[in-house]
C-alpha positions as MATLAB code, in Angstrom:
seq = 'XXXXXXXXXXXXXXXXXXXXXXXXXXXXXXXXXXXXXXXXXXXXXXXXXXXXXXXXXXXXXXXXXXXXXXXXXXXXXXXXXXXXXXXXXXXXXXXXXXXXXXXXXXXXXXXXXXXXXXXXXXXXXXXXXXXXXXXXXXXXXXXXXXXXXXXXXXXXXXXXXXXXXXXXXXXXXXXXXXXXXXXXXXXXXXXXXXXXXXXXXXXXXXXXXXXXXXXXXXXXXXXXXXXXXXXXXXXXXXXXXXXXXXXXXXXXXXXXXXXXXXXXXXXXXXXXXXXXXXXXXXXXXXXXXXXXXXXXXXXXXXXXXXXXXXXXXXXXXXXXXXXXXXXXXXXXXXXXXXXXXXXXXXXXXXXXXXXXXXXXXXXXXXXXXXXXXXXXXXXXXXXXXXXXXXXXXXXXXXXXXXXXXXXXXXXXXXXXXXXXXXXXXXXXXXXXXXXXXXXXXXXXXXXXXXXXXXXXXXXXXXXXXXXXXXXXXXXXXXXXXXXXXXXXXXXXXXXXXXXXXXXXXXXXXXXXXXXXXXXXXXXXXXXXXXXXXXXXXXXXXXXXXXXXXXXXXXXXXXXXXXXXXXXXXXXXXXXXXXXXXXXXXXXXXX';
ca = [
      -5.725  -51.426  119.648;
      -4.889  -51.362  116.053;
      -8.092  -49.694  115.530;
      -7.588  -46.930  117.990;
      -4.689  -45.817  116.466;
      -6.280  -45.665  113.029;
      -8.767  -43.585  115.275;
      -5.910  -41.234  116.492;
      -4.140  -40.753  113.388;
      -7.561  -39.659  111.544;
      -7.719  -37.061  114.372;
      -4.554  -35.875  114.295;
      -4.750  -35.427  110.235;
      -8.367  -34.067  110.504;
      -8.690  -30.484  108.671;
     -11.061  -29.142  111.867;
      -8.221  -30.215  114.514;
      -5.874  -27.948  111.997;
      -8.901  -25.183  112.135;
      -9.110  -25.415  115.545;
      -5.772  -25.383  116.574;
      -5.489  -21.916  114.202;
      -8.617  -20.442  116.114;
      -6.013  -20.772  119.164;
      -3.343  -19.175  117.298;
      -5.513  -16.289  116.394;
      -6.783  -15.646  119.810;
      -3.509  -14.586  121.012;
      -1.959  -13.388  117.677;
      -4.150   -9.993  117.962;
      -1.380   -8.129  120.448;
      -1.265   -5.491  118.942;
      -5.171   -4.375  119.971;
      -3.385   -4.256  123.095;
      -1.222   -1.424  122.454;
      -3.724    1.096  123.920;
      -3.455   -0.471  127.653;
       0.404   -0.899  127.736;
       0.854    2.630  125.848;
       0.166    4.708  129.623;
       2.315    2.667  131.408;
       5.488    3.230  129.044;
       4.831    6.432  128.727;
       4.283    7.502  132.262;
       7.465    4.896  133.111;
      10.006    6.491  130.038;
       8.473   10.368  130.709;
       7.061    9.950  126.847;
       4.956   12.676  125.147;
       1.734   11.743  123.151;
       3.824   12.314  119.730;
       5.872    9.488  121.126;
       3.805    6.943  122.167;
       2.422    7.646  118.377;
       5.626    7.088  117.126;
       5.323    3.707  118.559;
       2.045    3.149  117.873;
       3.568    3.535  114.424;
       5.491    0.942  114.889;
       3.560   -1.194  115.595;
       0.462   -0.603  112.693;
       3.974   -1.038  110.537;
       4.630   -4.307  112.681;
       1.252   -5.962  112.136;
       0.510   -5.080  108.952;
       4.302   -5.530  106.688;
       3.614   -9.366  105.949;
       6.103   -9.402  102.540;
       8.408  -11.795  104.817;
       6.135  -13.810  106.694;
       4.184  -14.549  103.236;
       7.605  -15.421  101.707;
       8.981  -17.366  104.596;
       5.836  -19.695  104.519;
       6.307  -20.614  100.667;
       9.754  -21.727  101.775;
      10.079  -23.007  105.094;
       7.452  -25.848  107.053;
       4.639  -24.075  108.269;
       6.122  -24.924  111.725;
       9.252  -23.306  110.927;
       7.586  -20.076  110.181;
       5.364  -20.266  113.636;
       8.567  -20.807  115.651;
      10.470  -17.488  113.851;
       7.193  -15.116  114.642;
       7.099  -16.888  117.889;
      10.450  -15.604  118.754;
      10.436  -12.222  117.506;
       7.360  -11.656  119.689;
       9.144  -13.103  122.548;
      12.339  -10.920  121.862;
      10.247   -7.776  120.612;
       7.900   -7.505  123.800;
      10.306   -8.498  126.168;
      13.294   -6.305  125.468;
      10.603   -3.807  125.964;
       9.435   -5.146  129.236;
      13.239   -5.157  130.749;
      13.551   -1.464  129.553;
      10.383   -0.092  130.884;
      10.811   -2.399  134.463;
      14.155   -1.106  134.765;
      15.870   -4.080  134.298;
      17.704   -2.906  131.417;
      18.989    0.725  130.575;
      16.862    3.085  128.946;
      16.677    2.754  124.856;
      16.584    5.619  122.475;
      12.890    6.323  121.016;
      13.648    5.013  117.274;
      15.561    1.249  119.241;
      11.971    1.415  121.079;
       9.874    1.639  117.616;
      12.219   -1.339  116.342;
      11.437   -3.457  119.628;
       7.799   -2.878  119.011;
       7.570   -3.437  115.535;
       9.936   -6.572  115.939;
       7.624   -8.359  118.843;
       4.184   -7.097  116.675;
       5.479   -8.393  113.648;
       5.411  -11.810  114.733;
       1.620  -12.039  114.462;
       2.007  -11.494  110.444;
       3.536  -14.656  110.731;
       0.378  -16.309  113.221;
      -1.808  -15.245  110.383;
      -0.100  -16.110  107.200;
       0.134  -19.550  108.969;
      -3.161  -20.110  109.874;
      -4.914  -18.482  107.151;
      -3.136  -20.514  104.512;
      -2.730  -24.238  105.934;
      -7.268  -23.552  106.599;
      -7.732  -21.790  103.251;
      -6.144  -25.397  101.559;
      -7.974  -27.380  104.080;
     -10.988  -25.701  103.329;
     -10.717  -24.679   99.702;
     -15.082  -24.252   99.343;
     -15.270  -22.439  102.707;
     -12.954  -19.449  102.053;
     -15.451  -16.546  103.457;
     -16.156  -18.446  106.701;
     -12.909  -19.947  107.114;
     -11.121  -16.216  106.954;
     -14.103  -14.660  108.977;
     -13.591  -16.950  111.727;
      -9.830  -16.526  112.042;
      -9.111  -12.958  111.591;
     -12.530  -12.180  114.375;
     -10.520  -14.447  116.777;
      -7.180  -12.518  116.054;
      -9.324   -9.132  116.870;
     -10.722  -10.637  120.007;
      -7.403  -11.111  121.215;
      -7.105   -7.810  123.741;
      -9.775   -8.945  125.478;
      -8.687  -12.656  126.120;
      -5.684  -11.479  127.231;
      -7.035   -8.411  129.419;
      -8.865  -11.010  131.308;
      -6.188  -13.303  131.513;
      -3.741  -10.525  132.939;
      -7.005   -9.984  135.203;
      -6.376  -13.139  136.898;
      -2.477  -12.071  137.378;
      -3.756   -9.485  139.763;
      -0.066   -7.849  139.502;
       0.082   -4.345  140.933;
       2.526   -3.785  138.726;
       1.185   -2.576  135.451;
       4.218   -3.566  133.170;
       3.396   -6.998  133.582;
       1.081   -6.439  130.978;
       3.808   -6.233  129.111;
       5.564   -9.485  129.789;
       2.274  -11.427  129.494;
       2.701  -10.293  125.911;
       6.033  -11.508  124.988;
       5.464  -14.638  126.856;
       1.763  -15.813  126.189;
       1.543  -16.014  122.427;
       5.125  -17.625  122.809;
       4.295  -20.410  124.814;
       1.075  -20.883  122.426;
       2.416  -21.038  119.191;
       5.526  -23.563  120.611;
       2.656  -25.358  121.911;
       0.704  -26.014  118.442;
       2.468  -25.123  115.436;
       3.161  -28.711  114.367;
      -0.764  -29.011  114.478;
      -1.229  -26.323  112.113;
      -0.557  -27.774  108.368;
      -2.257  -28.711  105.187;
      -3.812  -32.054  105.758;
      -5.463  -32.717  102.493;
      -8.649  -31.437  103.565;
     -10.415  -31.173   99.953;
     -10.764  -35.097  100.524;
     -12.296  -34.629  104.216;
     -15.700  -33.148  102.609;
     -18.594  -34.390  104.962;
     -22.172  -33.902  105.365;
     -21.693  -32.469  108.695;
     -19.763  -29.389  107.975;
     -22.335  -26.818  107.957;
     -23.718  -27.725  111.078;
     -20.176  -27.727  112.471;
     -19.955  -24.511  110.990;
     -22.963  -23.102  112.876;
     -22.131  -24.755  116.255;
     -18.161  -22.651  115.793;
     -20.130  -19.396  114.554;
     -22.710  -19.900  118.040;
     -19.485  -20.344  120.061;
     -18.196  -16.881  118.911;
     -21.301  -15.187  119.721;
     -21.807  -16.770  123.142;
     -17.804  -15.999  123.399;
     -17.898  -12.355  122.480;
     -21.126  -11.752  124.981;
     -19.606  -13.470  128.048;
     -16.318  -11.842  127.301;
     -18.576   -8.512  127.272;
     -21.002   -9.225  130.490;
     -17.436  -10.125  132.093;
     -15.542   -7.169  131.325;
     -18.880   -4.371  132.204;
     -19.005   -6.542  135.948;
     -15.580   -6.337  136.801;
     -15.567   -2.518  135.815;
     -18.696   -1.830  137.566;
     -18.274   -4.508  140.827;
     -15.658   -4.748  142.908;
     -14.845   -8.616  142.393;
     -13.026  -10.946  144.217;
      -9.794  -12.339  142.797;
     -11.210  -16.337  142.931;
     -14.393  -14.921  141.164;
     -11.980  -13.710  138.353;
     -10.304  -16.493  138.234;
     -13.853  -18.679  138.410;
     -14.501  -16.099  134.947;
     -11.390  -16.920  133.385;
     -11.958  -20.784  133.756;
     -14.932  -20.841  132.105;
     -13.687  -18.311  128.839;
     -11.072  -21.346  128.534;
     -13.893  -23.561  128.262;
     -15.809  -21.188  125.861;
     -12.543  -21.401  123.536;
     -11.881  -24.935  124.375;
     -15.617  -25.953  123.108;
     -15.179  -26.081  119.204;
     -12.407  -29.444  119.736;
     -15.426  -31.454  119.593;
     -16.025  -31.421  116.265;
     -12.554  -33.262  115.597;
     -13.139  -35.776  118.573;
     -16.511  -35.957  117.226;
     -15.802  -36.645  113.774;
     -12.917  -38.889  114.610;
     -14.219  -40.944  117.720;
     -17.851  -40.921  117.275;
     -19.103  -40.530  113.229;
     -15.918  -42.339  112.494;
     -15.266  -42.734  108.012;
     -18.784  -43.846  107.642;
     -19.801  -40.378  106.307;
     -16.702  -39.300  104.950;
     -17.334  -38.024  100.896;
     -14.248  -36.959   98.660;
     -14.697  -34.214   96.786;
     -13.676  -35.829   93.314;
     -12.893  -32.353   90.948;
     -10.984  -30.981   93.728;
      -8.893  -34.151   94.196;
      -8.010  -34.122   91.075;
      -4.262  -31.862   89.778;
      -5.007  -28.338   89.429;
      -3.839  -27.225   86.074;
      -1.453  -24.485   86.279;
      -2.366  -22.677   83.480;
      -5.969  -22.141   81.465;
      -6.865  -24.944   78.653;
      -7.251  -23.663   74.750;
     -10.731  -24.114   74.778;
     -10.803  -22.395   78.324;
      -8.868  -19.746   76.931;
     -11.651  -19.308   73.815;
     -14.370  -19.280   76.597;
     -12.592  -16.462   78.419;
     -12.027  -14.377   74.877;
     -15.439  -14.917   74.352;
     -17.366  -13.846   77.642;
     -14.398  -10.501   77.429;
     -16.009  -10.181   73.975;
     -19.318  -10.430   74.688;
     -19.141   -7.410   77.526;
     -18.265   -5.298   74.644;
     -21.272   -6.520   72.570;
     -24.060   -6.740   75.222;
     -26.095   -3.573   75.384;
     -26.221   -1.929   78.775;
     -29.388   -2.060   79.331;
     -29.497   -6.058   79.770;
     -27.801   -5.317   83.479;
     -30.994   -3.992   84.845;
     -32.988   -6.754   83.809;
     -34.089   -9.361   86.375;
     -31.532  -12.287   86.893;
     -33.046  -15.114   85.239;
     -33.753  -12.925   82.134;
     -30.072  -11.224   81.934;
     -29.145  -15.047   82.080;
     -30.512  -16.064   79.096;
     -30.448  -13.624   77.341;
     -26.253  -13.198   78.240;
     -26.331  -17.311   77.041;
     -27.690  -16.694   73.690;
     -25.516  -13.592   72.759;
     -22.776  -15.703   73.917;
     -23.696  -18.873   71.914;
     -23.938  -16.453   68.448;
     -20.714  -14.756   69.190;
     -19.176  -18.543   69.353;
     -20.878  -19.691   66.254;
     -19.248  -16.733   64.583;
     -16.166  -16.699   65.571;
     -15.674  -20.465   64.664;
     -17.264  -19.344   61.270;
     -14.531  -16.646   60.727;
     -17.892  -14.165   60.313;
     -16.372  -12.180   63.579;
     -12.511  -12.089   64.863;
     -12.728  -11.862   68.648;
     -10.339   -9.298   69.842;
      -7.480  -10.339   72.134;
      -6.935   -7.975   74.718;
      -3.725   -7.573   76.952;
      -4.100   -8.616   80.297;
      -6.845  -10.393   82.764;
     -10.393   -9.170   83.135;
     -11.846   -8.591   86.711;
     -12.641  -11.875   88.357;
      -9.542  -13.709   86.448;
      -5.872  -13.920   88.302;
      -4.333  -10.771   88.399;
      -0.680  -10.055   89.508;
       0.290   -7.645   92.052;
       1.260   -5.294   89.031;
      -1.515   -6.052   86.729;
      -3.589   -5.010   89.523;
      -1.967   -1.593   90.421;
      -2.800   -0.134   87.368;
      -6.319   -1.008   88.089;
      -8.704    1.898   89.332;
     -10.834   -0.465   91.395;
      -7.439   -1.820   93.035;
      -6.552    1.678   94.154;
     -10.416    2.576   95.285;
     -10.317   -0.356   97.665;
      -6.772    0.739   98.842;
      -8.058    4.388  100.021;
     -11.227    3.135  100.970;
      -9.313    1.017  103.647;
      -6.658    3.293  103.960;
      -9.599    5.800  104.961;
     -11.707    3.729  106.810;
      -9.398    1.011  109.201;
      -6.909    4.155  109.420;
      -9.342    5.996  111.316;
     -10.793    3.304  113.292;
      -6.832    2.101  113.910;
      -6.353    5.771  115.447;
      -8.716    5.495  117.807;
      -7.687    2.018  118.944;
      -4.172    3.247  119.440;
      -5.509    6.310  121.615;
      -8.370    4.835  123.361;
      -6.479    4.805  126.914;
      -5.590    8.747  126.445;
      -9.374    8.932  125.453;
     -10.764    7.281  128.237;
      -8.587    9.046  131.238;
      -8.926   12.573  128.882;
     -12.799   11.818  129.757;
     -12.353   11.072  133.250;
     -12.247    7.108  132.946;
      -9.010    5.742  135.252;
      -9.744    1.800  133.795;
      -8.759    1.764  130.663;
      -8.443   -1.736  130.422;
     -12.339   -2.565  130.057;
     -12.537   -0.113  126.624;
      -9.384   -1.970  125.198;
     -11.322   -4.773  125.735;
     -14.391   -3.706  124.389;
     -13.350   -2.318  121.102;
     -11.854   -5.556  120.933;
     -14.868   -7.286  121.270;
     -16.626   -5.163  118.684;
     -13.963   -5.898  116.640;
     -14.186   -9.164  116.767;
     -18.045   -9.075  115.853;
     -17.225   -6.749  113.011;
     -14.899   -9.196  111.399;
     -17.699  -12.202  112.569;
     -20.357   -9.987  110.915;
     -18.892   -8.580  108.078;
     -18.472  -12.036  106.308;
     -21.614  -13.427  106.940;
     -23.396  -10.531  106.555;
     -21.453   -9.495  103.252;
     -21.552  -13.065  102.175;
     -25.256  -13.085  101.663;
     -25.765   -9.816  100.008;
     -23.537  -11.504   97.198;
     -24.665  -14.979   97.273;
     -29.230  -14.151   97.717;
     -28.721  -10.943   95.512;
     -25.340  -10.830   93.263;
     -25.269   -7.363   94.528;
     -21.417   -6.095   95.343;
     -19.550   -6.948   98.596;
     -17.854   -3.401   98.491;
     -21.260   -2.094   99.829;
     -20.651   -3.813  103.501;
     -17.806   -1.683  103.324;
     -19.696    1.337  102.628;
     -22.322    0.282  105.449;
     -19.260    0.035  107.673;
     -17.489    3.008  107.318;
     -21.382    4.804  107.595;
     -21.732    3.601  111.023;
     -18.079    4.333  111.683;
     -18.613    7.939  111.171;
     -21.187    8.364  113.615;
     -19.084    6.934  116.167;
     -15.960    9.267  115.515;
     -18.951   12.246  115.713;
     -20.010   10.933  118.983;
     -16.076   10.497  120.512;
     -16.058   14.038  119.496;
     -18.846   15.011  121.555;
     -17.683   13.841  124.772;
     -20.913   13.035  126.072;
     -21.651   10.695  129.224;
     -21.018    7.261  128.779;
     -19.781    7.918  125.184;
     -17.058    5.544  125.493;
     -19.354    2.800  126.203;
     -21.189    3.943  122.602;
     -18.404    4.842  120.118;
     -15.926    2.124  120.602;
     -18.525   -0.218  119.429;
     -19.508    1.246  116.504;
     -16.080    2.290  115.501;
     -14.974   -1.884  116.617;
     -17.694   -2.811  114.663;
     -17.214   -0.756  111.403;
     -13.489   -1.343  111.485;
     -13.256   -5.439  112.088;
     -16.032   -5.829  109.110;
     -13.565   -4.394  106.483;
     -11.027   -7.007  107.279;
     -13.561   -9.509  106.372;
     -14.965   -7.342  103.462;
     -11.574   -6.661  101.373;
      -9.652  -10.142  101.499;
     -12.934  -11.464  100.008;
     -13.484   -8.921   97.841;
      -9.775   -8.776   96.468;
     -10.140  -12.265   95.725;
     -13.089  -11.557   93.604;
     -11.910   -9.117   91.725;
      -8.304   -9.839   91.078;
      -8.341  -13.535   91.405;
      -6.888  -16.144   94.127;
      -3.468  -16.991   92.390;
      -1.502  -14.112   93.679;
      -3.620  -13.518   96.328;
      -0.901  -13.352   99.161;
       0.858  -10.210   97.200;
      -2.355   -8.580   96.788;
      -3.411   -8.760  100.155;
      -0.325   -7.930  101.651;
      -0.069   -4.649   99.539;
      -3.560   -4.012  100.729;
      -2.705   -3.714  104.329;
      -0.059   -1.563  103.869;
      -3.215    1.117  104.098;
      -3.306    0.529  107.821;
       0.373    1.567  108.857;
      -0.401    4.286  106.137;
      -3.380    5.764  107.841;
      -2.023    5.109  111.285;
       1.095    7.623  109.897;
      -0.918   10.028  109.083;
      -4.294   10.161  111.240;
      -2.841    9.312  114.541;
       1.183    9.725  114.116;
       0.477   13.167  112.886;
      -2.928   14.652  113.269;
      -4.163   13.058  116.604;
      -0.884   13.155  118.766;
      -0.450   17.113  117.470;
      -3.816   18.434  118.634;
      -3.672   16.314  121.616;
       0.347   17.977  122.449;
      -1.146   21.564  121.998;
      -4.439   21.004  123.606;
      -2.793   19.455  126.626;
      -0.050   22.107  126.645;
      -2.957   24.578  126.784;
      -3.684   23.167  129.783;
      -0.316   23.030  131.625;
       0.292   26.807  130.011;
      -3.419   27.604  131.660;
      -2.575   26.265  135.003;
       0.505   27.805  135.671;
      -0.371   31.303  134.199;
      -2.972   30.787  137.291;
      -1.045   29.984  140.012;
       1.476   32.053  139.251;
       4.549   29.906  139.085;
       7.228   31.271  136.698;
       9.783   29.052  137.714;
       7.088   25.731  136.800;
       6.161   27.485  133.717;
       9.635   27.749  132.288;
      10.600   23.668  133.211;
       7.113   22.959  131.167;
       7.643   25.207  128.271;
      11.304   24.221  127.651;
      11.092   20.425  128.769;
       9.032   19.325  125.591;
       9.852   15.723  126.568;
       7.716   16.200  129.619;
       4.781   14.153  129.584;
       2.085   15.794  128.922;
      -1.800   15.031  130.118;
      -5.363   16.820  128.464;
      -8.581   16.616  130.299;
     -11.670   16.739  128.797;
     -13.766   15.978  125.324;
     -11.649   19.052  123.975;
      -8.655   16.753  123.742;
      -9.889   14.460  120.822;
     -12.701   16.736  119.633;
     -10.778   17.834  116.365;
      -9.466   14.791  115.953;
     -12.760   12.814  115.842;
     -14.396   15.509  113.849;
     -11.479   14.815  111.148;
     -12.049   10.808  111.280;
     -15.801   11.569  110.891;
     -15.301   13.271  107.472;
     -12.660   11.014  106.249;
     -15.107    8.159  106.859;
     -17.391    9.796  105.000;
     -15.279    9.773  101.679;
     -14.830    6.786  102.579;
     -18.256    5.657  101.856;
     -18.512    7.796   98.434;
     -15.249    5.406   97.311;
     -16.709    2.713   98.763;
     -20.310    2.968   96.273;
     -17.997    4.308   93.416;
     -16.472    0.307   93.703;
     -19.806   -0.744   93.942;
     -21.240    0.898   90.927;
     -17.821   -0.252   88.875;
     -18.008   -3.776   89.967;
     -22.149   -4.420   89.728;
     -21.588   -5.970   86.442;
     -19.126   -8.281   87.945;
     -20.611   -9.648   90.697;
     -24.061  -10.198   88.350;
     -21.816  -12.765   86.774;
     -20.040  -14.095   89.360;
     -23.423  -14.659   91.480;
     -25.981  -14.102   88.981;
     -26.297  -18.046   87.900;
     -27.213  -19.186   91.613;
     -30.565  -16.913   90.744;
     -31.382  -18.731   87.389;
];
């Protein structure tokens, strides 16, 4: 007995149970991917126009992405305590809503509705600060996979709830809605005294990068039987116990990875367990004198290296980089040469949020985001208006799929950008530039309207814009160090809610208003109807509809282009940073 319990409190206090249990946070803390399928049913129930249902999709980029307080919160409260407060304001947020658009409650003025939304979308900034930090200390050598993993299950999110609403089978389309006040609710409540540091620097075993692969092979088999699901249920007409026969087994898909725990726990027991002595040991707060005359020296010796040595061949630049760097110390303890102090970090060292805004690179990853997830947020706030302007009444299965792209993207983007910097020492920033490339074509083709477009673009577009949310935490980190990283990050995703403003708040919902007034202008002027005509030119807060590839054509051709600058500040980074990453990565090659 006495040894079962030993068992059960090493699984309760193992770091995978805690990464686990986050991976089940995440897949219900990415709500607001569903914004596109509940955005048509409050704006057909409140009589909305498309520049209001941006306004709220305003809200809720704003919602998901202001993380100041939830980042604050968790350096002061238990990381239960902060679960519990974003489980509530998503409960409160989404279901106010709910009541109003059900009729249960009176109608609310547009700018109460943005604060409803923003209040229940908010709460997943909390989900993620959560997660991401109690894994990130339980993981401290597994950062890139670790953050990859989390934020692709937060994008996968639409579609684990679309096909868990599938299995509701509710006529009634609002209760959409209330599945998305209550679900995340009863999760969180559920696990958030799971998710904690546990000491997991001292949990080191041989058996972590297989465990790694067998969670990685659970995402992929995840994402393509959430994918095979979603295209048979749009193109057969299913029963309702073979949807719920679906849904059983996608629990079981997500349920999967708690083996590694029980595993670990039950089965390979302590007899493997290693203890990762340097990182056991008390982190120093601050740098050590002859740390600090290492540092002088290597921001010395970029001044006296000539330029050329970058292009050499790894090995080479290596050596060569070690023997400048040996003279300049022999000199400087000589007296022969005083090594300048300069003001301020270096890339790669610990910046503050204010060291780093005066930084060009800062600000190039900024509107390279800004650029690049703004556009690809715009169409995954419009994708239902896209899909019935094209002719498509289910817009439930796109949602889905974009969210399944997404999810890949993010997946893909770490892994993928992780070994172009690890096998090569070549600059992350260039995923990012690969990214927003592939994101461009699938804005073009949106444009075009073409058949069976909307099975095309939303997956490159999903793709492209889940890969930079792998790309710039990682990259940030490199650059500007991991000490304030929570500030810098934060102030980094204010670029979505910025491009969301501006691309689909502003751009998108006016073309779509005067293209679909066209329309209604068009149709009356043909069947003559004066009296119609004057309701729909004066009533500018009646809903409005657009048929056709007209509606977004503009709009796409606009997020196309702005992709494409994208890219050019994307390999501007690259070019800035290659010296950087050569000696950040560069030894692994010697």
């Amino acid at each position: 007995m006495a040894h079962l319990r030993e068992r059960l409190r090493g699984f309760v206090r193992n770091r995978w149970l805690v990464f686990v249990a986050a991976m089940w946070i995440q897949s219900c803390a990415g709500i607001g991917y569903l914004f596109g399928s509940i955005s048509p049913v409050i704006k057909s129930e409140l009589g909305y126009n498309q520049r209001q249902i941006a306004k709220l999709g305003v809200a809720k980029d704003l919602g998901d992405s202001v993380g100041f307080l939830a980042g604050s919160l968790c350096e002061i409260l238990p990381l239960w305590a902060a679960l519990l407060v974003g489980a509530f304001q998503n409960l409160i947020g989404y279901g106010v809503v709910w009541l109003v658009v059900t009729g249960r409650a009176p109608p609310l003025p547009l700018w109460a509705m943005c604060v409803l939304i923003f209040m229940g979308t908010n709460g997943e900034t909390y989900f993620n600060t959560a997660a991401l930090v109690s894994c990130v200390q339980n993981f401290p050598k597994s950062r890139g996979p670790i953050v990859g993993i989390l934020k692709g299950f937060a994008g996968l999110a639409g579609a684990i709830l679309t096909q868990v609403y599938a299995v509701i089978h509710s006529p009634d389309h609002a209760s959409l809605i209330f599945m998305v006040a209550v679900g995340p609710f009863m999760v969180v409540v559920a696990l958030m005294f799971i998710v904690r540091p546990v000491g997991g620097h001292r949990q080191v075993r041989p058996r972590d990068g297989p465990s790694f692969t067998f969670v990685y092979n659970v995402c992929l088999l995840l994402a393509a039987y959430l994918m095979g699901v979603m295209l048979v249920e749009d193109l057969v007409d299913l029963s309702h116990k073979v949807v719920v026969i679906f849904t059983v087994f996608l629990f079981v898909l997500l349920l999967l990875p708690i083996c590694i725990p029980i595993y670990m726990s039950f089965i390979e027991g302590d007899r493997s367990s290693l203890e990762e002595a340097l990182l056991s040991k008390p982190q120093k707060i601050g740098p050590s004198k002859a740390e600090f005359d290492n540092e002088v020296i290597f921001s010395e010796l970029e001044d006296e290296k000539p330029k050329e040595m970058d292009m050499l061949p790894a090995s080479e630049r290596q050596r060569r980089i070690a023997h400048l760097q040996t003279k300049l110390a022999q000199a400087a303890a000589e007296g022969a040469v005083r090594v300048k102090r300069r003001k301020g970090p270096h890339r790669g060292e610990d910046f503050t949020l204010m060291q780093a805004l005066i930084k060009a690179d800062f600000w190039l990853i900024f509107f390279s985001l800004l650029l690049g997830s703004g556009s690809g947020l715009t169409v995954i706030d419009n994708l239902g208006q896209m899909s019935q302007s094209l002719g498509y009444n289910n817009t439930h299965i796109f949602v889905s799929m974009i969210s399944i792209w997404n999810f890949l993207g993010r997946i893909g983007g770490g892994y993928f950008s992780e070994i172009i910097v690890r096998d090569y020492a070549y600059p992350r920033p260039v995923a990012m530039a690969v990214a927003q490339a592939i994101m461009s074509v699938g804005h073009f083709l949106l444009g075009m309207g073409w058949p069976g477009v909307m099975y095309v673009g939303p997956l490159m577009i999903g793709l492209g814009y889940g890969a930079h949310w792998a790309v710039v935490p990682a990259t940030a980190s490199e650059l500007f160090g991991l000490k304030k990283f929570g500030a810098l990050y934060n102030f980094l995703t204010l670029a979505n809610p910025a491009g969301s403003l501006v691309f689909s708040g502003l751009i998108a919902s006016y073309i779509y208003d005067r293209e679909a007034e066209k329309q209604a202008l068009e149709h009356l002027h043909h069947s003559h109807n004066l009296r119609s005509l004057s309701v729909n030119v004066l009533g500018v807060d009646e809903p409005l509809k657009c048929e056709g590839a007209i509606c977004f054509f503009f709009t796409s051709t606009i997020m196309s282009g702005l992709c494409i600058i994208a890219v050019v500040l994307s390999m501007i980074l690259v070019h800035r940073t290659k010296v950087v990453y050569a000696n950040l990565y560069g030894r692994s090659h010697t």
